[in-house]
C-alpha positions as CSV (number, residue, x, y, z in Angstrom):
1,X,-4.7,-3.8,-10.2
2,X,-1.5,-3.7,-7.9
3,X,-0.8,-0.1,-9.1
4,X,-4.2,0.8,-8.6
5,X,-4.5,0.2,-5.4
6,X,-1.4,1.7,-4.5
7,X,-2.5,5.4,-6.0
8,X,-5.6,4.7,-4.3
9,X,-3.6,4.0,-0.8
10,X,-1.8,7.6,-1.0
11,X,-4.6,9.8,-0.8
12,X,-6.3,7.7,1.3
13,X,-3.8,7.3,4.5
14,X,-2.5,10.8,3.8
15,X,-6.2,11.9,4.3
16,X,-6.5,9.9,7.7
17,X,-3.1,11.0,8.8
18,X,-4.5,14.8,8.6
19,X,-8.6,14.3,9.7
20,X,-8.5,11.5,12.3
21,X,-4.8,10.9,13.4
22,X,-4.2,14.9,13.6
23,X,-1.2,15.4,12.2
24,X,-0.1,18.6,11.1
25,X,3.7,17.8,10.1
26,X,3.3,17.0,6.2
27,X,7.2,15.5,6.2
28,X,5.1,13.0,8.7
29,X,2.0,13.1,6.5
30,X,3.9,12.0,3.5
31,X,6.5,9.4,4.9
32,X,3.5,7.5,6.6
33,X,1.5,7.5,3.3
34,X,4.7,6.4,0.7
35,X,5.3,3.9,3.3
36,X,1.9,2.5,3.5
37,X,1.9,2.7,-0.7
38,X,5.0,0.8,-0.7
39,X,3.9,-2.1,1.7
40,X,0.4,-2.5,-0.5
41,X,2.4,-3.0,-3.3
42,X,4.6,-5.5,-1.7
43,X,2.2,-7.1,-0.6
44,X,-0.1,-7.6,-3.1
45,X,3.1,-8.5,-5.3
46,X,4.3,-11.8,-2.6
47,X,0.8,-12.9,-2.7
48,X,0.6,-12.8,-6.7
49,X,3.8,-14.8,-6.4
50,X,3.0,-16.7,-3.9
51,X,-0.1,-17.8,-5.7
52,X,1.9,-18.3,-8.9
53,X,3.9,-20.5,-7.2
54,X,0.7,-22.6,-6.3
55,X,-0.4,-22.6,-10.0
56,X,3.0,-24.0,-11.0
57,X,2.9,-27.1,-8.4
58,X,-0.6,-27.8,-9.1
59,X,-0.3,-28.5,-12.8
């Protein structure tokens, strides 16, 4: 599911980068995109540990 989500992310700020934020630069384009990838898949990955965590003192 985490990698999922991150494919999915790519197209998907690289597309609002070019159609509603207007820019033309694809170095720009593609740095925003990876780094918006990059933080989804952090993210979802500290709150799957975090919850983990939770299973762990629960039991």
């Amino acid at each position: 599911m985490q990698e999922l989500l991150t494919a999915v992310t790519y197209p998907i700020v690289w597309l609002v980068c070019s159609y509603v934020l207007k820019i033309e630069s694809g170095l720009a384009k593609l740095l925003i995109s990876l780094t918006a990838a990059i933080l989804v898949y952090v993210l979802i990955g500290i709150k799957s540990s975090a919850q983990g965590e939770n299973d762990k003192k629960g039991k």
